[in-house]
N, C-alpha and C positions, 0 to 999 in steps of 0.2 A: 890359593887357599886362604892366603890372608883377605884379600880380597871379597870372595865368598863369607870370609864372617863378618864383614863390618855391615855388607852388604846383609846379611842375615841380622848383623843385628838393628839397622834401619827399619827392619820391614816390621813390624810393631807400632812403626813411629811412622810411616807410609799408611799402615792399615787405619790408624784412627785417624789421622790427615783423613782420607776418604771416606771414613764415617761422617767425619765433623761438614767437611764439603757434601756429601751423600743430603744431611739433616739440612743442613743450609740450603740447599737446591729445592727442598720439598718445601721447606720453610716461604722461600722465595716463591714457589708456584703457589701455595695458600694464601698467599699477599696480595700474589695479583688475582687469584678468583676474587677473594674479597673486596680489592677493589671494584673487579668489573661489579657485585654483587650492590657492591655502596651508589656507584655511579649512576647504576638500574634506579635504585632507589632513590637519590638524588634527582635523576629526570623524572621521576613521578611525581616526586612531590612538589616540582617546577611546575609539572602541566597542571597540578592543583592546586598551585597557588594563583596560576595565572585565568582559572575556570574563576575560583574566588575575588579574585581583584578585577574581571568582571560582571561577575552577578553584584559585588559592591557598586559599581559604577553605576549598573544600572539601578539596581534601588535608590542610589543617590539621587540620580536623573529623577526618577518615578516620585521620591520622597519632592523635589525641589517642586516637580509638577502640581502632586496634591497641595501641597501648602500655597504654593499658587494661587490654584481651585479656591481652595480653602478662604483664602486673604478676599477674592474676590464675591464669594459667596457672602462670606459676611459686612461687605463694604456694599453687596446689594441687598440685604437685610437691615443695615442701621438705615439705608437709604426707604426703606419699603417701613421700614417703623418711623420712618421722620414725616413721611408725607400722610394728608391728611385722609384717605382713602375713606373713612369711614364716614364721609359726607355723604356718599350716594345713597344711603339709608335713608336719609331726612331727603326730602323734597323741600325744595324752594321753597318758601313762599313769598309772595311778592308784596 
């Protein structure tokens, strides 16, 4: 009988133990959705970084290209204004 009461009066103190473990266990499985949920999102924004890093490269490449072009076009232009071209107009005379 004695027994039976200490034991009865534990069980109070047994029941919110299992509440508190109950709330914790749930707590714990909403951690890890959320993680998998973060992770998701984390490789996404990897694969879009690595699309951008990229399309950067190549504009670079593209941008290093035209200026290139660019340098050389106008290095054949000061060349095309230095020469005297405008003699074929006049003919000789001798």
């Amino acid at each position: 009988m004695v027994a039976q009461s200490l034991a009865l009066e534990k069980l109070p103190k047994l029941e919110a133990e299992t509440k508190r473990l109950k709330i914790a266990e749930l707590e714990k499985e909403a951690a890890v959705v959320e993680r998998r949920y973060l992770m998701d999102g984390i490789a996404k924004i990897k694969i879009e970084r690595d699309y951008l890093t990229d399309c950067l490269t190549e504009a670079e490449k593209e941008n290093d290209r035209l200026a290139k072009m660019l340098a050389e076009t106008r290095l054949e232009l000061e060349e095309s204004k230095s020469k005297k071209w405008w003699h074929l107009f006049f003919p000789k005379t001798a």
